[in-house]
C-alpha positions as CSV (number, residue, x, y, z in Angstrom):
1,X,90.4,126.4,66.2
2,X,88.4,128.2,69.0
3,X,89.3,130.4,71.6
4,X,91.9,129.2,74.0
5,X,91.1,129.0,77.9
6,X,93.7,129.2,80.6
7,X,92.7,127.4,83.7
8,X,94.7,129.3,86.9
9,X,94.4,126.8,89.8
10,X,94.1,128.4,92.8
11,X,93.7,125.4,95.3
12,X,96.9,125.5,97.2
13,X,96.3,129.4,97.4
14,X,93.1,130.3,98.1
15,X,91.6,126.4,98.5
16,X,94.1,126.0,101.5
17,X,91.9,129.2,103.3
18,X,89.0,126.9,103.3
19,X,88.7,126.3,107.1
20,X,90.7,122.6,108.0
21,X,91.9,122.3,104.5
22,X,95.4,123.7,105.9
23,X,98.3,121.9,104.1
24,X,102.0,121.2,104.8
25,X,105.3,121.4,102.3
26,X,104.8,117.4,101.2
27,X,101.1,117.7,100.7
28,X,101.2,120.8,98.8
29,X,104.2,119.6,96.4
30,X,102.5,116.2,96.0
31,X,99.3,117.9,95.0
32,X,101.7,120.5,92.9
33,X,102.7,117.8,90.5
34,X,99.0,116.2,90.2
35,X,98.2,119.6,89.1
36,X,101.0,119.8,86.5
37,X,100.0,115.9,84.8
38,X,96.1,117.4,84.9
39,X,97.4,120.1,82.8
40,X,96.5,123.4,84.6
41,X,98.3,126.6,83.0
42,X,98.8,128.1,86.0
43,X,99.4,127.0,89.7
44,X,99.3,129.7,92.3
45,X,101.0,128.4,94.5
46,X,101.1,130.5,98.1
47,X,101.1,133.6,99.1
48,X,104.5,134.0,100.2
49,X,104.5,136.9,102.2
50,X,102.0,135.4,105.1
51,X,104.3,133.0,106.9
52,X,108.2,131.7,106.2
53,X,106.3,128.0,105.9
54,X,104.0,129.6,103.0
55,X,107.5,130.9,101.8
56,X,109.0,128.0,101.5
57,X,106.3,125.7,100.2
58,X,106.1,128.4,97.1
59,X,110.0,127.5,96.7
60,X,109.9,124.3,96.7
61,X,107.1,124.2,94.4
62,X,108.3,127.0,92.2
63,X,111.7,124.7,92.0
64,X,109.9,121.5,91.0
65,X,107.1,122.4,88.3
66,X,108.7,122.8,84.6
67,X,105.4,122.7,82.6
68,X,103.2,125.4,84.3
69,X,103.8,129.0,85.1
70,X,104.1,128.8,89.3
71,X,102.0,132.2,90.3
72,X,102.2,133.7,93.8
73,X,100.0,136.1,95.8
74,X,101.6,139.7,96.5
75,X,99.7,142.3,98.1
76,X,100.2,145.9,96.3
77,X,103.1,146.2,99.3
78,X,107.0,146.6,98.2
79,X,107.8,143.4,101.1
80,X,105.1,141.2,99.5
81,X,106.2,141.3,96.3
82,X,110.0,141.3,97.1
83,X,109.6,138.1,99.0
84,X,106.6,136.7,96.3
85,X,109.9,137.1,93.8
86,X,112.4,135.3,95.9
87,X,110.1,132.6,96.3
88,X,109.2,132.4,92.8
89,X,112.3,133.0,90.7
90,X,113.4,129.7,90.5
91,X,110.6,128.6,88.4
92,X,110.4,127.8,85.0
93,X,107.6,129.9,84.2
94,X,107.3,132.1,87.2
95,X,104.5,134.6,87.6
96,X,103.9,137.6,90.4
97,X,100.1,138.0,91.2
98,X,99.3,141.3,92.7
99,X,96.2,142.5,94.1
100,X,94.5,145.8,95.6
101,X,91.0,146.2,97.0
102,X,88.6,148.7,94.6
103,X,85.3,148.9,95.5
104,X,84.1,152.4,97.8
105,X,83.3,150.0,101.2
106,X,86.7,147.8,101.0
107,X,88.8,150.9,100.0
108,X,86.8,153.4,102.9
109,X,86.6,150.7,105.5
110,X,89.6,147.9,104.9
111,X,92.3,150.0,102.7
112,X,91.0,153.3,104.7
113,X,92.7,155.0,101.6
114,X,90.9,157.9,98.9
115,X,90.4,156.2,95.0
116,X,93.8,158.3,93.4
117,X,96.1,156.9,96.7
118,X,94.6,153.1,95.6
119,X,95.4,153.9,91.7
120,X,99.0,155.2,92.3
121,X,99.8,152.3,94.7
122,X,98.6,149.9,92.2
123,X,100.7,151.7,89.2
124,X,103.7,151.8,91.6
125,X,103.8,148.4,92.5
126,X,102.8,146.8,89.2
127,X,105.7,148.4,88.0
128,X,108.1,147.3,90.7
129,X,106.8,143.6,90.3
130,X,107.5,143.9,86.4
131,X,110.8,144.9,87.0
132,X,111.5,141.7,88.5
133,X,109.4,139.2,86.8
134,X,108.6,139.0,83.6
135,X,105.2,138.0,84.1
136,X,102.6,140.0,86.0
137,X,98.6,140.1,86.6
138,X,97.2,142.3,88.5
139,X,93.8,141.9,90.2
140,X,90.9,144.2,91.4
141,X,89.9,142.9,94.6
142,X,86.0,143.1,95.3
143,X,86.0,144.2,91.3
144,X,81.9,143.4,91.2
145,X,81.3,145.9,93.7
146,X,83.1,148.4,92.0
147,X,82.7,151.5,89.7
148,X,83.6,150.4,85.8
149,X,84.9,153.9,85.2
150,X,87.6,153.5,88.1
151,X,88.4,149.7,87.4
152,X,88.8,150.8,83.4
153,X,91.3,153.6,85.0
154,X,93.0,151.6,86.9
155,X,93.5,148.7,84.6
156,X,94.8,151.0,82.3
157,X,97.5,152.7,84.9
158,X,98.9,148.8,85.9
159,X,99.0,147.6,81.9
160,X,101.0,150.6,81.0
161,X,103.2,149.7,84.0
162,X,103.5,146.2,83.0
163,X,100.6,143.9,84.0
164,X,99.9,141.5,81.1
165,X,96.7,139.5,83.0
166,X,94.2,141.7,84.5
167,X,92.1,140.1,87.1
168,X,88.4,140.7,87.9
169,X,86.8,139.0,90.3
170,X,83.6,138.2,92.1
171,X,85.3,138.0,95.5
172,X,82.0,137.6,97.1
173,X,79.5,135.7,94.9
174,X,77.9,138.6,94.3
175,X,77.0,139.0,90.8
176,X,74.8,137.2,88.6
177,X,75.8,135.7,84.7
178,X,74.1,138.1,82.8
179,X,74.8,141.4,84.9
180,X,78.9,139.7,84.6
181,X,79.1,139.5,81.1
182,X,77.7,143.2,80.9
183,X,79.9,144.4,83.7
184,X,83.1,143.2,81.9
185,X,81.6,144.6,78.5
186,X,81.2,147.8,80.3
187,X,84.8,147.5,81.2
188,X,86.4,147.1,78.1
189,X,84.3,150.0,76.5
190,X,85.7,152.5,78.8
191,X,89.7,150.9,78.9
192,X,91.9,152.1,76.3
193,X,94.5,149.0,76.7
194,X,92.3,146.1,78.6
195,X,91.7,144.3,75.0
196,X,95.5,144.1,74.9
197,X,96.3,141.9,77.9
198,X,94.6,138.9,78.6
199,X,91.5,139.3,80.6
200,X,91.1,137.0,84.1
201,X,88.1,136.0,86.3
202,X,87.9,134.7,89.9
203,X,84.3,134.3,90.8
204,X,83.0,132.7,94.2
205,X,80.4,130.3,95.2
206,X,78.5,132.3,97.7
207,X,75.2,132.4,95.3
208,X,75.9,129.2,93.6
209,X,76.7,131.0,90.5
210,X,80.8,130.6,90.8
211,X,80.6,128.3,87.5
212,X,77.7,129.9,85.6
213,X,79.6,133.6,86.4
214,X,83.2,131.9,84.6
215,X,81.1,131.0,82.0
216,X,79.3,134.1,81.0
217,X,82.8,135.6,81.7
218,X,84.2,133.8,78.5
219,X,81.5,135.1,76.7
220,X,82.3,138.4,77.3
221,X,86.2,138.0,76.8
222,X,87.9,136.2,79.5
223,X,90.1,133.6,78.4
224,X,91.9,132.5,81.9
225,X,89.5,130.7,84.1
226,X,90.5,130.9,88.3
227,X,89.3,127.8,90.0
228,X,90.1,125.4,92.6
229,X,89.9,121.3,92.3
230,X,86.3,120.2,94.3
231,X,85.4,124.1,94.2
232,X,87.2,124.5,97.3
233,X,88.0,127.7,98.5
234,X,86.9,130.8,101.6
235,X,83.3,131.0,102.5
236,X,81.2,128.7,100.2
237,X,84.0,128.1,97.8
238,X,85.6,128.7,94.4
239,X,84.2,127.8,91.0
240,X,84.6,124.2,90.0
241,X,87.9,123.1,87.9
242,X,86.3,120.0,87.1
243,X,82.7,121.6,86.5
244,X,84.0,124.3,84.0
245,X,86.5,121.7,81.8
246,X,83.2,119.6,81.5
247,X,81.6,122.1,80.4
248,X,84.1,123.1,77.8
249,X,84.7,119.4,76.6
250,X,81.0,118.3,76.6
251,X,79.8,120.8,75.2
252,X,81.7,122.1,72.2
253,X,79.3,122.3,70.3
254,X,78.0,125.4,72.2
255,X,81.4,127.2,73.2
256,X,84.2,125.6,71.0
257,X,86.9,126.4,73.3
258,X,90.4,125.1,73.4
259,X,92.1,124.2,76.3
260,X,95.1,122.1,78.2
261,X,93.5,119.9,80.5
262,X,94.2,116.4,80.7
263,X,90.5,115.2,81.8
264,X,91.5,111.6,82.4
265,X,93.4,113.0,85.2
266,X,90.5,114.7,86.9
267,X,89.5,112.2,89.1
268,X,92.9,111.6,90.5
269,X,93.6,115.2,91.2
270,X,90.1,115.6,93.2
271,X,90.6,111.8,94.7
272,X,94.2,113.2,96.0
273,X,92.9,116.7,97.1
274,X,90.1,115.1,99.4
275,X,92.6,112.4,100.8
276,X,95.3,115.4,101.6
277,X,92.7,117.4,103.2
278,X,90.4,115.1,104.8
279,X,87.2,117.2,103.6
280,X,85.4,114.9,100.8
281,X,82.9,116.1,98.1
282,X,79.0,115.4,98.4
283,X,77.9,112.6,96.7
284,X,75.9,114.5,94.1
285,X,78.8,116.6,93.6
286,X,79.2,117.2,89.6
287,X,81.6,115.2,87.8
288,X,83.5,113.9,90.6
289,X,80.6,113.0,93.0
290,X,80.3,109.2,94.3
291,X,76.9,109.2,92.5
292,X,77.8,111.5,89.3
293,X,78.1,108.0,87.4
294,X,75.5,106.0,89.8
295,X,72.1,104.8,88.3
296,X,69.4,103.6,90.9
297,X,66.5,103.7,89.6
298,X,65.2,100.6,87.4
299,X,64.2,103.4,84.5
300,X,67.4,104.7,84.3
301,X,69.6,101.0,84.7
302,X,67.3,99.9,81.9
303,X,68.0,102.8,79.5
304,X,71.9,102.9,80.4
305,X,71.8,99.0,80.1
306,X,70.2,99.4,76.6
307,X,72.2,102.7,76.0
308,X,74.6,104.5,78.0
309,X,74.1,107.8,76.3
310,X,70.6,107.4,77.6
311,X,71.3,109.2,80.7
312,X,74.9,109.3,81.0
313,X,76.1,112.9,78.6
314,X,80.0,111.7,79.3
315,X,81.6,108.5,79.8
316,X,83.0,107.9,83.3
317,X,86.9,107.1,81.4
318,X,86.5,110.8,80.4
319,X,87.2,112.1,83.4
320,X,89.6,109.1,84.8
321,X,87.4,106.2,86.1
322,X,88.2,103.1,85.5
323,X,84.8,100.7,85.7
324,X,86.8,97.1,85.5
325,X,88.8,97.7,88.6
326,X,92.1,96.1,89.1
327,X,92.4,93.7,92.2
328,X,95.0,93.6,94.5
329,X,95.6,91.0,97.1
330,X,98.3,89.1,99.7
331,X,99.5,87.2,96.4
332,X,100.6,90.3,94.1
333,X,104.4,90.9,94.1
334,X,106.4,94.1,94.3
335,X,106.1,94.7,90.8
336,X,102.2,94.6,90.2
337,X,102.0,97.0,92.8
338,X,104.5,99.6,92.1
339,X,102.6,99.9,88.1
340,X,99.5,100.6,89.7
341,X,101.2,102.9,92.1
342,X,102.7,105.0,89.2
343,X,99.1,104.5,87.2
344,X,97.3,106.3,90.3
345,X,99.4,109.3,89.4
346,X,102.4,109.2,92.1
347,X,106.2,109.6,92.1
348,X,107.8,107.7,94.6
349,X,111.9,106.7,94.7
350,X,112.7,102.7,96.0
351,X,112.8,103.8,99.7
352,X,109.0,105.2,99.1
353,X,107.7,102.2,97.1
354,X,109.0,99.7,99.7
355,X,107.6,101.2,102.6
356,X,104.2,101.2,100.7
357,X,104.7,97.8,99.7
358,X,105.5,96.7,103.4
359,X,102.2,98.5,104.5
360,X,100.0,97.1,101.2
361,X,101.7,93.8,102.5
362,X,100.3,94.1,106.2
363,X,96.6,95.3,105.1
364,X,96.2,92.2,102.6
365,X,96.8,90.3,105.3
366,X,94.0,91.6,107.1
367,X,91.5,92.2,103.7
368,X,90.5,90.0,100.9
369,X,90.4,92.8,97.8
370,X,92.4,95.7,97.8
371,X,91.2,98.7,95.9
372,X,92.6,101.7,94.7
373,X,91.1,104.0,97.4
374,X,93.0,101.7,99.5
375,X,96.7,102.1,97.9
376,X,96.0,105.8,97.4
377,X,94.9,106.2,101.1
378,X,98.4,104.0,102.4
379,X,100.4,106.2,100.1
380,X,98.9,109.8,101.2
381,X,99.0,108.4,104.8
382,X,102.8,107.6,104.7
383,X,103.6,110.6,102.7
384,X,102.0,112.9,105.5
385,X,103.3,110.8,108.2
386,X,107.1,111.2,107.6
387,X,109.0,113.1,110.3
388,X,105.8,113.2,112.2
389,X,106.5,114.2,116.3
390,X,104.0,112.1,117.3
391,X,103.1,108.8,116.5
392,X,100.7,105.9,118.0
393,X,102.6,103.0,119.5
394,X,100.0,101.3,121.2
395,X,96.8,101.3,122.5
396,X,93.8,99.4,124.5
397,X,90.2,99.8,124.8
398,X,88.1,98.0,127.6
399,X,84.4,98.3,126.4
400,X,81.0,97.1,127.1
401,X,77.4,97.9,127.3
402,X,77.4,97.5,130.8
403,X,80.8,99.2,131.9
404,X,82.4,102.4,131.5
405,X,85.0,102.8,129.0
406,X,88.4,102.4,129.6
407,X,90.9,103.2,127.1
408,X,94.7,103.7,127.2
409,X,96.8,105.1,124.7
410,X,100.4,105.6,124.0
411,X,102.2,107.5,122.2
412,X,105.8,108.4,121.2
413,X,106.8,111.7,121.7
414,X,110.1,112.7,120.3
415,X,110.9,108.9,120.7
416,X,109.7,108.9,124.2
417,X,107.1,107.1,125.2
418,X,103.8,109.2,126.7
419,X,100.9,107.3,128.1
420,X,97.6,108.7,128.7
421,X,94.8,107.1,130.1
422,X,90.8,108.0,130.4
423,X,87.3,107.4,130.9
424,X,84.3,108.2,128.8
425,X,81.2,106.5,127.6
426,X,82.7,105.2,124.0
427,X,85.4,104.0,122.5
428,X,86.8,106.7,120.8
429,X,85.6,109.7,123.1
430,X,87.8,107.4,125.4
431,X,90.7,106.9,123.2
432,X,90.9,111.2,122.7
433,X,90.2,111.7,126.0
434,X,93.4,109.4,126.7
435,X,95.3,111.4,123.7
436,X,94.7,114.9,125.5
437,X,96.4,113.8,128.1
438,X,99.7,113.2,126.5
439,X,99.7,117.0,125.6
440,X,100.0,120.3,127.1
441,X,98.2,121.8,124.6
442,X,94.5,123.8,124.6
443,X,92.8,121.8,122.1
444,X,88.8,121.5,121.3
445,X,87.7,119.0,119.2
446,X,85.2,120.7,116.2
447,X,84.1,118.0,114.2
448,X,84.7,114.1,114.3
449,X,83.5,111.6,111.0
450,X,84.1,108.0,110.3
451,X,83.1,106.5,106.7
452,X,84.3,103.3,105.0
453,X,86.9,104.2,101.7
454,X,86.2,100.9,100.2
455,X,83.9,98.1,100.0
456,X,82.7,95.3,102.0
457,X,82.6,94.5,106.0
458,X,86.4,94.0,106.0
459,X,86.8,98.0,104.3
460,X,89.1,100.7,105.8
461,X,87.5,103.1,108.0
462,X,88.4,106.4,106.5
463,X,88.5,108.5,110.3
464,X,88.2,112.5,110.1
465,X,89.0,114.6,112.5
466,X,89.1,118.7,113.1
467,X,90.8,120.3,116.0
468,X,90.8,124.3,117.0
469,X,93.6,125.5,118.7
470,X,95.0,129.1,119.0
471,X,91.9,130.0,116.7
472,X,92.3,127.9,113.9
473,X,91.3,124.5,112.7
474,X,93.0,121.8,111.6
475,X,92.4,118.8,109.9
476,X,93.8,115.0,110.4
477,X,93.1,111.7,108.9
478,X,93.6,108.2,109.9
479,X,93.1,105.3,108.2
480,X,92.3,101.6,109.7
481,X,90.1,98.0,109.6
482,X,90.2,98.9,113.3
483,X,87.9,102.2,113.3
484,X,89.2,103.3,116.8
485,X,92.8,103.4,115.6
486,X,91.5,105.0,112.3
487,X,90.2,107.3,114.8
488,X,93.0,107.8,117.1
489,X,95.3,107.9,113.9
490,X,93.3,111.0,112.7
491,X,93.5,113.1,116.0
492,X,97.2,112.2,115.9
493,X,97.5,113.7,112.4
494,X,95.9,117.0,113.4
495,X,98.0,117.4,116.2
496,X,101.1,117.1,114.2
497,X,99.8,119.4,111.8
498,X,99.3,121.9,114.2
499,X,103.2,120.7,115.2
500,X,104.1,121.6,111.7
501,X,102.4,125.0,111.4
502,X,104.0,125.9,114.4
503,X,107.4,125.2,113.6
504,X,107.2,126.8,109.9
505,X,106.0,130.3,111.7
């Protein structure tokens, strides 16, 4: 047996500071528990000191996982990592994860403290997080940028104080593989105690290198692997989950790693991700791409015909897809549809699974197939649309090449109705026009996308939508055959998003 790899998901942590990828307590639980059936060692949940909402959402999560350790951010700070415990105690596996910038420009300019004051803060505060959990890893932010003699100092000073994982990170996809796997050889030469502990990497995407960094990090000794599902993440993003278990399972031959990922379940946890968030992958995306598995050209349809190993180095079941897709339609009962409900990956109680059925119900009545994309966008949708503020009751558009759009919309506001009515030159710049209206709110629409989910001219118009207000964006989806309501549905859903941030602080 080879080497065994822990694989740290960071996507509800560090993937939720991608900009519009904000995500409340249902969402983040939901996407918890995918991450527990994919297999992932670790979750980091939150960083619970940022907001009481953040707090919370670590609690709940920390409450409901049994298989993987539940980690949470701390800052080197006695408050951070007193409230990063009474989030996290209630896990089965719980985990404090405490960080402390090192390199000279973050620790002159950001930390505005002298090398020995960062060192004795980190010691400190290790030690006060070990003296409430029994698991602690410690990480040297902007670790790439730093000096290996201090990082092997001060990774000594936090394992003596208790840290079992010690962190280092490319927190700017910076470095390169080969000058990585050197840096942490460096490293280890000069620490006493580092080859005692198990040894962590976070590398970004900034260069393009976030996967090919993790990678020569195993090489040199790293045997936990910090990723996000889709590569999600700040700035250009994290390295790939997907990408690097790929790597590992395809080719063994080469690396001969061991590790706890379900890959059949890789597909449903990127699927879920990019319905929660509203932010899809490219279609060349690696692994999980809409054309990863796709074959155009006659050359390679020939050669996968004849062969499939041709061209394709991993079957698309490996990772989850199914290629004989199931069909559902007006005729399939209760029962049909609650299997393939529970196949998709989701946990929903009677209540749940009729309301589904009810809306499954109303779209076959509208569609000839349904698909999977479809059931999986119904289920996220009603999931994220419980206890909503605001929902649509109604609306009407008046359109025309030859007129000026006229749209009315109207909505229920704490079960009030609110009606708002506009002008505009289109449909839907109408329809948010007539939205605005309802709200006393200073809102400026950033970005606006419409794309079908599933196939044929009856498909669901998948609607995006992302909204700044009080400097930061938020995301909303909709989903309809009618691509104005999909539309209208999605600005709805950003607004109550923004409702829901508010309220958890």
């Amino acid at each position: 047996m080879g080497k065994r790899i822990s694989f740290f998901d960071t996507t509800l942590r560090d993937g939720e500071q991608s900009p519009g990828c904000s995500m409340n307590k249902r969402e983040k639980l939901l996407l918890a528990k995918q991450l527990e059936r994919l297999g992932v060692d670790v979750i980091e949940a939150g960083f619970a000191a940022a907001s009481p909402g953040d707090f919370e959402s670590v609690q709940i999560i920390a409450n409901e996982i049994k298989d993987s350790t539940v980690a949470v951010l701390a800052r080197t700070v006695k408050g951070d990592i007193e409230k990063a415990w009474e989030a996290v105690k209630g896990a089965a596996k719980p985990r404090i994860h405490t960080f402390i910038a090192t390199s000279d420009i973050h620790m002159k300019y950001k930390l505005k403290m002298e090398a020995e004051e960062v060192i004795n803060k980190a010691e400190e505060m290790v030690k006060y997080a070990a003296s409430l959990c029994p698991e602690v890893e410690f990480s040297a932010e902007d670790a790439t940028r730093s000096s290996t003699d201090f990082l092997a100092k001060i990774f000594d000073k936090v394992i003596m104080a208790g840290a079992k994982i010690i962190n280092i990170p490319d927190t700017v996809g910076y470095t390169t593989p080969k000058e990585f796997y050197d840096f942490i050889m460096e490293i280890r030469s000069k620490s006493k105690y580092l080859d005692t502990v198990q040894i962590s990497v976070h590398c970004h995407n900034d260069l393009g290198l976030g996967v090919a960094n993790t990678i020569a990090a195993a090489e040199a000794g790293a045997t936990q692997f910090e990723c996000t599902i889709n590569g999600i993440g700040e700035r250009a993003g994290n390295a790939a989950l997907e990408e690097l278990v790929m790597i590992m399972n395809v080719r063994r031959d080469i690396y001969g790693y061991e590790f706890n990922i379900d890959t059949k379940e890789i597909m449903n946890t990127s699927n879920l991700l990019t319905s929660i968030t509203g932010i899809g992958v490219q279609p060349n995306k690696a692994i999980v791409g809409a054309n990863a598995f796709a074959h155009e050209s006659g050359i390679h349809q020939h050669g996968v015909l004849s062969n499939r190993e041709t061209y394709e180095i991993m079957t698309p079941e490996s990772i989850g897809l199914n290629e004989n897709k199931m069909i559902l339609g007006k005729h399939s009962g209760r029962h049909a549809f609650k299997d393939r409900v529970q196949s998709l990956g989701f946990e929903l109680n009677e209540e749940e699974i009729e309301n589904a059925f009810t809306e499954f119900k109303l779209l076959a009545d509208q569609k000839k197939q349904i698909f999977d994309n479809d059931i999986e966008a119904i289920i996220t949708k009603k999931i994220s649309d419980k206890d909503n503020r605001y929902r649509l009751n109604r609306f009407v558009i008046n359109s025309g090449n030859t007129i000026t759009t006229t749209a009315s919309v109207v909505l229920n506001i704490d079960e009030k109705d609110i009606e708002g009515i506009s002008f505009a030159g289109g449909p839907v710049d109408a329809a948010f026009r007539a939205i605005e209206q309802c709200f006393d709110m200073d809102i400026v629409l950033e970005d606006y996308s419409l794309q079908s989910i599933t196939e044929g001219a009856d498909a669901l118009g998948y609607a995006t939508v992302k909204l700044r207000y009080d400097g930061e964006i938020y995301s909303g989806r909709g989903i309809s055959i009618n691509v104005v309501e999909a539309s209208i549905n999605a600005y709805i859903d950003a607004i109550n998003k923004i409702d829901i941030i508010r309220k958890e602080g």
